[in-house]
C-alpha positions as CSV (number, residue, x, y, z in Angstrom):
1,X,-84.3,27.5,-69.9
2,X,-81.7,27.2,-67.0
3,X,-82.7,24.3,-66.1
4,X,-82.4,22.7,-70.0
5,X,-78.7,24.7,-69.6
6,X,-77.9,22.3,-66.8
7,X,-79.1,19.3,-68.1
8,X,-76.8,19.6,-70.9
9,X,-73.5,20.4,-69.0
10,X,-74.5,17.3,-67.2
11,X,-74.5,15.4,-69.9
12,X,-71.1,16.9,-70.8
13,X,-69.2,15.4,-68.6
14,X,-67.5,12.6,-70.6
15,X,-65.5,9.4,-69.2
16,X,-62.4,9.0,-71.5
17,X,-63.2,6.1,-73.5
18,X,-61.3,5.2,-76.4
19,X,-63.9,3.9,-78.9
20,X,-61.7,3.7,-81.8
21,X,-59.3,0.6,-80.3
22,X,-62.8,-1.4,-79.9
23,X,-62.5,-4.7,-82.3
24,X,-65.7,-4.5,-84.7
25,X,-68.2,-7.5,-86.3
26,X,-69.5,-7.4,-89.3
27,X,-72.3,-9.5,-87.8
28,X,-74.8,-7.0,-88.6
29,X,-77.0,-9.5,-86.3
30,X,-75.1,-9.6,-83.7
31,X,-75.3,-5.6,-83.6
32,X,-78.4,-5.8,-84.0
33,X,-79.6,-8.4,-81.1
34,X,-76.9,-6.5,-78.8
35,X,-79.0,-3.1,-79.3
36,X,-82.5,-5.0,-78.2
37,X,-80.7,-6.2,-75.2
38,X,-79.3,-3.5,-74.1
39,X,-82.5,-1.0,-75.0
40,X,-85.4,-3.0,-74.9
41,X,-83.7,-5.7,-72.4
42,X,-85.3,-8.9,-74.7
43,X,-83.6,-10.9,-78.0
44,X,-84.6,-9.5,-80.9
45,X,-87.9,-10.7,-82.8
46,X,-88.5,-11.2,-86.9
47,X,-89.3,-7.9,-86.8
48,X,-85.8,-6.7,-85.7
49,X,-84.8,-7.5,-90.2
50,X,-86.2,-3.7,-90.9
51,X,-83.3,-2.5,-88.4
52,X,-80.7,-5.0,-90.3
53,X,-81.8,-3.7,-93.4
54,X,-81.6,-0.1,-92.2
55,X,-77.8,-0.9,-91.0
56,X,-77.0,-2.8,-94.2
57,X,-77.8,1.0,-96.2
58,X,-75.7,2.7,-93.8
59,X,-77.6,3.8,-90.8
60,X,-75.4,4.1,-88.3
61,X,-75.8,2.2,-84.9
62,X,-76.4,5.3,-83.2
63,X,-79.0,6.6,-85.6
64,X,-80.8,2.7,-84.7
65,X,-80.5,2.9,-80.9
66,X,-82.1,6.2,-81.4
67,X,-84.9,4.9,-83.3
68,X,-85.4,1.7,-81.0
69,X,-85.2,3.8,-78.1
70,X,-87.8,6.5,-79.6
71,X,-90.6,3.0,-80.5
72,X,-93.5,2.7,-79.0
73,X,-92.3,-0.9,-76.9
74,X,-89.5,1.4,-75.5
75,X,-91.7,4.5,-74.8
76,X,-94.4,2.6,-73.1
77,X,-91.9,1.0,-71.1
78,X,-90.4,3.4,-69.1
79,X,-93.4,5.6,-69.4
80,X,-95.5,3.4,-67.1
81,X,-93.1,4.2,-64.3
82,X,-92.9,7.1,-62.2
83,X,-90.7,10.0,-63.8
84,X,-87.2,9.1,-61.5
85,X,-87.3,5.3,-62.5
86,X,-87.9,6.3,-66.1
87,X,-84.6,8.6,-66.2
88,X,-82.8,6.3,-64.3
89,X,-83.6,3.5,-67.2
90,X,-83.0,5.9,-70.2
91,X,-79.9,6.5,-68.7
92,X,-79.1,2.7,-68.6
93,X,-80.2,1.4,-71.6
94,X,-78.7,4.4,-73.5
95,X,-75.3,5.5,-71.6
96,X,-75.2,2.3,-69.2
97,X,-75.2,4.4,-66.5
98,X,-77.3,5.6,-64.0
99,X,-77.9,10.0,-63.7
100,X,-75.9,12.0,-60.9
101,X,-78.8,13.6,-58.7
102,X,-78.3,16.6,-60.2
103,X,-78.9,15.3,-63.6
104,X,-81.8,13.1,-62.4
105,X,-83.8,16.3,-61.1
106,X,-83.1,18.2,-64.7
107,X,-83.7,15.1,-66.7
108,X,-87.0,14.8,-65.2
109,X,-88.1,18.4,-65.8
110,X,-86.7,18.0,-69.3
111,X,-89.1,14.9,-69.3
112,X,-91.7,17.1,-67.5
113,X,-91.7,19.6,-70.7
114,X,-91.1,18.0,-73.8
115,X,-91.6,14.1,-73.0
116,X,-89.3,11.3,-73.0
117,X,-88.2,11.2,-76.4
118,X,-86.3,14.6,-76.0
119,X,-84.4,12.9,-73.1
120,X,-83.8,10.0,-75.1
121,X,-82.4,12.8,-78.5
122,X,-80.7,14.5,-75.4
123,X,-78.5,11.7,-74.4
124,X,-77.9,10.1,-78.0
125,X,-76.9,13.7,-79.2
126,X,-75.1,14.1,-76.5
127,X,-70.6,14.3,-76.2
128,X,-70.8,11.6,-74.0
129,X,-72.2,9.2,-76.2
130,X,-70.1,10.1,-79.2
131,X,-67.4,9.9,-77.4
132,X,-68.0,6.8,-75.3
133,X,-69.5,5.1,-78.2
134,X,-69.2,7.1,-81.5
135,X,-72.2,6.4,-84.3
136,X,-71.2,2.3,-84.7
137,X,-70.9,1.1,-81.0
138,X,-73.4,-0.1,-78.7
139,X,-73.9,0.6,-75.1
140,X,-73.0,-1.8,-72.5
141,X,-71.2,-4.0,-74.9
142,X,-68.5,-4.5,-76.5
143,X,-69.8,-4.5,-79.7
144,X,-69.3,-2.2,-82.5
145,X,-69.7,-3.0,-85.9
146,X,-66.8,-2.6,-88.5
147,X,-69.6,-0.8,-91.3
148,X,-68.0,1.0,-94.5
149,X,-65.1,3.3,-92.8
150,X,-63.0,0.4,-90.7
151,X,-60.0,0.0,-93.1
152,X,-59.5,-3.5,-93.4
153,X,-63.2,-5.1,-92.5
154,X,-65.0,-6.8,-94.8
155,X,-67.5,-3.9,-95.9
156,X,-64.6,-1.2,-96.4
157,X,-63.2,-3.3,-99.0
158,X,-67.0,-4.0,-100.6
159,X,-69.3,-1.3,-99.5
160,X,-69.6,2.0,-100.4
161,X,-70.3,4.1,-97.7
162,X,-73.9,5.4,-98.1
163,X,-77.3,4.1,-99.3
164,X,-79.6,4.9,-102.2
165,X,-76.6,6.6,-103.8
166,X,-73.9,4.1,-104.1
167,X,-72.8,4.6,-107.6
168,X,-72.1,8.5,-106.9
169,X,-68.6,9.1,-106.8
170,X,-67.3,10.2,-103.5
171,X,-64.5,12.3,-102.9
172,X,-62.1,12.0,-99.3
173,X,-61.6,16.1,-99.8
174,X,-63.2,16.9,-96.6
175,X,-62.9,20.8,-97.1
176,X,-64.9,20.0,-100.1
177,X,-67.2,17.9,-98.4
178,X,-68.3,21.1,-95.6
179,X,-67.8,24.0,-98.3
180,X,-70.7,22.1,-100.1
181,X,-72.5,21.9,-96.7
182,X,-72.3,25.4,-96.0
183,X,-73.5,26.4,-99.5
184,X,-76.8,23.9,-99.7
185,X,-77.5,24.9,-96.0
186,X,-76.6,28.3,-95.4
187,X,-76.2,29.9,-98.7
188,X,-72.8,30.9,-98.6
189,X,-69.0,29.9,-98.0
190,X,-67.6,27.9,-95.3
191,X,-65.4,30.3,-93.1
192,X,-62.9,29.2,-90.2
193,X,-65.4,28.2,-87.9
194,X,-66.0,25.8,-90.3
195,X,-62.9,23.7,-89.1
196,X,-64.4,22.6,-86.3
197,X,-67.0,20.8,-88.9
198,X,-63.8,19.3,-90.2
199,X,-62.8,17.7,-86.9
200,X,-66.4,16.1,-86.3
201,X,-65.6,14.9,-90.0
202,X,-62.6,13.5,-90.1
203,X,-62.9,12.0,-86.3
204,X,-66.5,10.4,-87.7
205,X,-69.1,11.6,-87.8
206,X,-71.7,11.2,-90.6
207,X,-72.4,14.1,-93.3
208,X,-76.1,13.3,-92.6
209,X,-75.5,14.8,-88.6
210,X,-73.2,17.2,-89.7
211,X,-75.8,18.7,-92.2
212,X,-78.5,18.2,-89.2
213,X,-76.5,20.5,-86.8
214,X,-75.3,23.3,-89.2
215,X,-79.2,23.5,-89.9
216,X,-80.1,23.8,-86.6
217,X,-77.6,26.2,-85.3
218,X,-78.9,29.4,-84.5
219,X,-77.4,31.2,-87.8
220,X,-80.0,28.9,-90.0
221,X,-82.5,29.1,-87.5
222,X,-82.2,32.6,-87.2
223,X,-82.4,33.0,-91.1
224,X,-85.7,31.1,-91.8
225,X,-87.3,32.0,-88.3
226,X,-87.4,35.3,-90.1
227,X,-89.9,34.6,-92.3
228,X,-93.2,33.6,-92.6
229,X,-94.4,29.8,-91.9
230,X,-94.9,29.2,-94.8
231,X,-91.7,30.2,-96.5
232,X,-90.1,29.2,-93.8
233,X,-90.9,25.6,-94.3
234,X,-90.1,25.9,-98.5
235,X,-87.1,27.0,-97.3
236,X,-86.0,24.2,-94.6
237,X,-87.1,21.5,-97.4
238,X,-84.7,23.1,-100.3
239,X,-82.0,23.1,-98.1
240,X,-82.3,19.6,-96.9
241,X,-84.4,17.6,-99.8
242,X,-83.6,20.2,-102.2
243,X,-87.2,20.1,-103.3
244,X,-90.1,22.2,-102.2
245,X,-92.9,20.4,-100.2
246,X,-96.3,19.3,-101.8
247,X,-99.1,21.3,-100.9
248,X,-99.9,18.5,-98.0
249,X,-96.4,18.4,-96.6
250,X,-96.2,22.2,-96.5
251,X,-99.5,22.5,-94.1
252,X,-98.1,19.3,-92.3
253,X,-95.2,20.7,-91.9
254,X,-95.7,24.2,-90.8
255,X,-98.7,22.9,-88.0
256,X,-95.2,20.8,-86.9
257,X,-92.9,24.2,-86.9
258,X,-95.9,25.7,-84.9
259,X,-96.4,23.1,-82.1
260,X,-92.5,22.7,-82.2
261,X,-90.2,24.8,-83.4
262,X,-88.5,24.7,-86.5
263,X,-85.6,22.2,-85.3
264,X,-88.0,19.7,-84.5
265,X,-89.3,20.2,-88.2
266,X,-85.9,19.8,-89.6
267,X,-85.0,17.0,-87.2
268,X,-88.0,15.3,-89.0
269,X,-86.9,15.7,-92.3
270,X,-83.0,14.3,-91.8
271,X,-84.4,11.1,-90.0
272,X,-86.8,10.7,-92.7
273,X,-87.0,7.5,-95.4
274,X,-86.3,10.1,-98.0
275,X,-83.8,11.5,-96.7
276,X,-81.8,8.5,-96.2
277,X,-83.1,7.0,-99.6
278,X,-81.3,9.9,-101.6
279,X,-78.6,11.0,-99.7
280,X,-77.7,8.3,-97.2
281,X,-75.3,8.9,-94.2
282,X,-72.1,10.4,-96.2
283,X,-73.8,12.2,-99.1
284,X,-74.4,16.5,-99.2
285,X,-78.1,17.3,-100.5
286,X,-78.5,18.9,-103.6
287,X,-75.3,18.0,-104.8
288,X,-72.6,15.4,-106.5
289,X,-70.6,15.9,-103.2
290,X,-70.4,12.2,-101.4
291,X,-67.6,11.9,-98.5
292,X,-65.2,8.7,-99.1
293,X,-64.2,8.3,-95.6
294,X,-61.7,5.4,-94.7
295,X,-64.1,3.2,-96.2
296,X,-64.4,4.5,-99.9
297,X,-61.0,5.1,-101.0
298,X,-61.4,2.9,-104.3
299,X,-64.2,4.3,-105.6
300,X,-62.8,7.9,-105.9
């Protein structure tokens, strides 16, 4: 676990980039063929519409380079080289960088233990990334697109932020917005801590990964790790669907919480089509709660 310890320090040490004064496109395919070349080094294909529909509901860029990083083309890519080379190109396509030594040797037994899809969550979860390039920039590019919460683009003064839930009324209260997090997730109030949810807010990040890490800190962890599998799993589901799973999603789910652990099964269910179909990138499960941002001002 050491070893996992220093992997993430390394990737926590964060050159000062100022994201925020980038110019932005509304060229959703322009984003879009920028993120093939930069992860999948190629133009993008017909098939590349699903990712300018996903962008069009409000996935974010970062959310997208995830995904395209995490597909099979990408996976069998730099898997069919030996373990440094395929660090070295995750690193590349994803922070456009290549890993100090000492983050090449602990990347690699990250790789070694869990695969290299956790490197690739790693690095995209990572401060660097958010700070270098935020949830609507790509790396190695200039390019960042304007989306719902650029004041003055074309989409803020259109586009509701969110998908699936656009005609919810949104609220720019962002005390609101975590007190309602806290309650659907953990069950009870938001306390000072909870500021530093505030600052992630307001600096922007997306409801959707705010909900994802307050359910996978170890206060919720701790809370339904204490039961058993199977309540566990009703449990992850009604704070994050607010719905109890089907009979066939419950097994499903708790052979995943098994193998896994329960963050991997709650990392499943925030990146899931439902998930994003219902409550989008800015709404709070379970709830009438939907963040305005910059973006949304007009529809309060």
């Amino acid at each position: 676990m050491w070893r996992l310890a220093v992997l993430v320090s390394a990737l926590m040490v964060i050159p000062s980039v100022a994201v925020a004064q980038q110019p932005c496109t509304a060229d959703a395919r322009q984003v879009i063929e920028q993120v093939y070349r930069q992860v999948l080094e190629r133009s993008a294909d017909p098939r590349a519409s699903d990712w300018l529909d996903q962008l069009s509901r409000g996935a974010t860029v970062r959310e997208i380079v995830r995904a395209i990083a995490k597909s099979p083309e990408h996976l069998r890519r730099v898997g069919s080289q030996d373990r440094d080379a395929m660090v070295v190109d995750v690193y590349r396509h994803l922070l456009n960088r290549g890993p100090d030594p000492e983050a090449l040797q602990h990347a690699g037994i990250l790789v070694s233990m869990r695969g290299s899809a956790s490197l690739i969550d790693q690095i995209v979860d990572s401060p660097e990334y958010r700070q270098r390039f935020g949830e609507w920039s790509v790396p190695g590019s200039s390019v960042r697109y304007c989306a719902a919460g650029d004041q003055g683009s074309p989409q803020a003064r259109r586009m509701p932020r969110g998908s699936g839930n656009t005609q919810q009324p949104c609220t720019a209260d962002a005390r609101q917005v975590i007190e309602q997090v806290y309650r659907q997730v953990l069950e009870r109030s938001a306390d000072p801590r909870a500021s530093d949810w505030l600052d992630q807010l307001s600096s922007g990040t997306t409801v959707r990964e705010i909900v994802r890490a307050i359910a996978k800190s170890p206060e919720h962890l701790r809370r339904v790790g204490s039961q058993d599998r199977d309540d566990m799993v009703v449990d992850v589901y009604r704070h994050l669907l607010n719905r109890r799973p089907d009979p066939e999603a419950l097994n499903y789910a708790g052979i995943l919480a098994s193998m896994r652990g329960s963050a991997s099964l709650i990392d499943q269910i925030v990146d899931s089509s439902e998930y994003r179909q219902r409550f989008g990138e800015w709404s709070v499960p379970g709830s009438s709660v939907r963040y305005c941002a910059a973006g949304d001002q007009d529809n309060q």
